[in-house]
N, C-alpha and C positions, 0 to 999 in steps of 0.2 A: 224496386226500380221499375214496377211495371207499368207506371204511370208517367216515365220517364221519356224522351225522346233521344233515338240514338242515331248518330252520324258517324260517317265513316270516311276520313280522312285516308290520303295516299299521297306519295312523293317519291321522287327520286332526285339526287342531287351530286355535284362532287363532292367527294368524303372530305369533312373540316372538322376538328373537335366543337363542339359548342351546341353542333346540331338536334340530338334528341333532347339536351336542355331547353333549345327555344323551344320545340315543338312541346314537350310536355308543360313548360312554362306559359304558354300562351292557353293550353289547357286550364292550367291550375287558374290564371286571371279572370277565366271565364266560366269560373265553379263547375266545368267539365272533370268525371270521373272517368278515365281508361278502364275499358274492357277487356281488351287486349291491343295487346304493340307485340307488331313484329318486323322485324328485319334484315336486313343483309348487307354487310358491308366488302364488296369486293374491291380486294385488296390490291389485285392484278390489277384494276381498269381505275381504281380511286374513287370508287361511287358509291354512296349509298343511296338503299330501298328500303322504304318503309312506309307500311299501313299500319293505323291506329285506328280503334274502334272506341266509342266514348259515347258516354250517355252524360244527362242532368235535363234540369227542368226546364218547360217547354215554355219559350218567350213569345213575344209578336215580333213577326222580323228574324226571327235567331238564325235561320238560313243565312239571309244574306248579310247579318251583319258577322258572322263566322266568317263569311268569305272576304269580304272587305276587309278586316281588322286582321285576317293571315294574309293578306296580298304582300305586305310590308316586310313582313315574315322569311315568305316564299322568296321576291326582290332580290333580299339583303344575301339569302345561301341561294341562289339560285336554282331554285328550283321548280321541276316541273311534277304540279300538283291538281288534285282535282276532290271537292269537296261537298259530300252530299250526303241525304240521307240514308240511312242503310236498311235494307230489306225492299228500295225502289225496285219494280220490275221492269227490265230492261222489253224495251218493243223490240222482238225479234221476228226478221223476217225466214221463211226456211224455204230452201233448194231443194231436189229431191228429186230423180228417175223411176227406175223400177223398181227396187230393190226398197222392200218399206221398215224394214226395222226400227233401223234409226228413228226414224221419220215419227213411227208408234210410238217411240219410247220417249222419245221429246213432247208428243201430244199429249201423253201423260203425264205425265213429270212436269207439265205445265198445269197440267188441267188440276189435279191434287194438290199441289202448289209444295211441291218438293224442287223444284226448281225457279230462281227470281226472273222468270220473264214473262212477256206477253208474247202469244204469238200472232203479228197482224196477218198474216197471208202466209201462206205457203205457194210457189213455186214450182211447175212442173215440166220438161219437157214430153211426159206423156200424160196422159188422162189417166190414168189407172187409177189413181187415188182420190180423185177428187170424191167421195162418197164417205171415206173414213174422214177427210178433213172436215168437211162440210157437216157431218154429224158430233165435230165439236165445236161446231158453231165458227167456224174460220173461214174467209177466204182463198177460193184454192181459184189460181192461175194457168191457163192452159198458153204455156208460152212454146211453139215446134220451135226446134232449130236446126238447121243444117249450115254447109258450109258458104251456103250463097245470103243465106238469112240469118247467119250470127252477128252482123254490124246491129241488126234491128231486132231481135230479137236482146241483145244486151240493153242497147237502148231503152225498149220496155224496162226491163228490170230497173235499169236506174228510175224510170218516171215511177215505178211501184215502191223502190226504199223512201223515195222522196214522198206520195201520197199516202203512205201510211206511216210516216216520221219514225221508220225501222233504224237502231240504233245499231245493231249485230245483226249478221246474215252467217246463216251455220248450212253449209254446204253436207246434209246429212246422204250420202251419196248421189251426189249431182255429177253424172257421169259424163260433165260436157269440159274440156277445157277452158278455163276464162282468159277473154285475148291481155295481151300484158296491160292495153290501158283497163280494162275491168280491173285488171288485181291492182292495179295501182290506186285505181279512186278507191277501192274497197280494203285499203292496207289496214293493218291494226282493227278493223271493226268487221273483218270474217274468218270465220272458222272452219276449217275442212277437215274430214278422218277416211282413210283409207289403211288398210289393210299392213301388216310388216314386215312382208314380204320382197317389199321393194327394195332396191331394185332386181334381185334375182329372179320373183318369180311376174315377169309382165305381163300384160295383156289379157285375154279370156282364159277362164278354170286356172287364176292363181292357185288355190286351194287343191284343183286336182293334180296341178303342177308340183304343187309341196309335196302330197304325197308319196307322188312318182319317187321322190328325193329322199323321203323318210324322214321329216320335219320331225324336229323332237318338242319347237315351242311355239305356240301361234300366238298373233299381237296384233295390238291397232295403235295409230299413232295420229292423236290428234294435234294441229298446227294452225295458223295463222297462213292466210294466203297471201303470196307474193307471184311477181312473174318467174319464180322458177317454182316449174311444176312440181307438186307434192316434197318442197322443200323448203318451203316456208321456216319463220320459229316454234321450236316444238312448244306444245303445250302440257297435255299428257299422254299417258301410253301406259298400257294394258298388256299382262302376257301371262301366258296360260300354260301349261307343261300337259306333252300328249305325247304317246308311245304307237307303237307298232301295231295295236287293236284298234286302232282312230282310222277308220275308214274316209274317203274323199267326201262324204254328206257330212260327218263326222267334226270333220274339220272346219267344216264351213258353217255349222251350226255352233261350234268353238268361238270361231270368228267373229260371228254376229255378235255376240255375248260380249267378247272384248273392245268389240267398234262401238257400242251401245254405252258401255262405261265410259270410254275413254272421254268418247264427244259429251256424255253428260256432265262429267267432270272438268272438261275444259270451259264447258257454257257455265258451268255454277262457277269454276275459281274466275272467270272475265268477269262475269255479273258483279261479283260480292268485290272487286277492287285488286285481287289477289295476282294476278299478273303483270307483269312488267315488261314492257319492250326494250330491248337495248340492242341497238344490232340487229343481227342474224338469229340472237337467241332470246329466249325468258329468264326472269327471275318469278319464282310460284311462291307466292310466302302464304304457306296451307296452314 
């Protein structure tokens, strides 16, 4: 199969019987082999979710005659679909303040290519970084903002997704609020992770705040941005078990580790097709 070409199909639709018969029938007509199929049929809301992954031999055209010849398909069960090839690297744009973990572990994870994106820019309102970006070859952005200068300092950002044709923007601790029209034009195509603490422990030294309190688990939760703050739909989340010898450094070096996963795992299951918006929530078919 390693000469083969593979695409990676996604849908969602109202639940009807007949449905994974067309889809794998429309396969089989098109000498396409399944890799995997997976899905989810909620029961509560009447909907099915389903990614397919399928390989066979490589055509002239076979893109876009896949697409054209499933539009009919799609139409008939109504469904919203999107079909391409898999292992594409998504152009990602990244956000970023002081705080660089995230930030490192996404430059890596690109750079090694354990992760499907590209990163065109990253994003700053301080300068601190621009030296580790720029040594992997990236454009790093020095955007200040304050409260007199966030109408135009967002603005930039929009001219920057737009010139480097960024398809996801990953808010790897971008410690700015985005006003509700930002989260609105950037719905479904960004990704934020903060701490899980929320809401109990706010504001500055969450972490020494936990363990003022004698936290027994530290987490991070990655989400999708909307205008309600760090409430978006979840994606993934990370948690870690810690006791009474976890000192407030302790904990915050916990933290990093699980903010680190959480957001690389959300950026790989959006890349690879594996998310689903519906609502307020996800479906993850890992």
């Amino acid at each position: 199969m390693s000469d083969q070409v593979r695409h990676v199909l996604t849908l969602q639709c109202p639940e009807a019987p007949g449905i994974v018969h067309a889809v794998t029938g429309f396969l089989v007509k098109h000498q396409r082999t399944i890799v995997e199929l997976k899905q989810y049929d909620d029961m509560s809301a009447g909907r099915l979710f389903m990614r397919v992954d399928f390989a066979g031999d490589e055509l002239p055209g076979l893109l876009a005659t896949l697409r054209e010849e499933f539009a009919p398909v799609a139409e008939a069960w109504q469904m919203e679909w999107n079909l391409g090839e898999r292992g594409t690297r998504v152009k990602t744009l990244i956000m970023v303040s002081k705080f660089e973990h995230c930030l490192n572990d996404l430059l890596f994870r690109a750079r090694t290519g354990d992760l499907p994106i590209e990163v065109v820019a990253v994003v700053s309102n301080h300068p601190d970084h621009r030296s580790l970006v720029e040594w992997h070859g990236i454009e790093f952005h020095h955007v200040p903002i304050s409260k007199d200068t966030k109408p135009q300092a967002e603005a930039r950002l929009l001219e920057l997704i737009d010139e480097t044709g960024a398809k996801l923007v990953v808010l790897a601790r971008y410690m700015q609020v985005l006003s509700d029209h930002l989260a609105t034009e950037l719905t479904g195509k960004t990704i934020n992770i903060h701490h899980s603490f929320l809401p109990s422990f706010k504001g500055a030294k969450p972490y020494h705040q936990a363990w003022e309190r004698g936290v027994k688990t530290v987490g991070a939760t990655a989400h999708y941005v909307n205008s309600e703050l760090d409430e978006g739909p979840i994606i993934a989340q990370q948690v870690v078990e810690v006791d009474h010898t976890y000192g407030p450094e302790d904990l915050v070096s916990a933290g990093r580790d699980t903010e680190c996963k959480a957001l690389s795992n959300a950026v790989r299951w959006h890349c690879e097709g594996r998310v689903f918006l519906y609502g307020n929530r996800t479906v993850v078919l890992r």
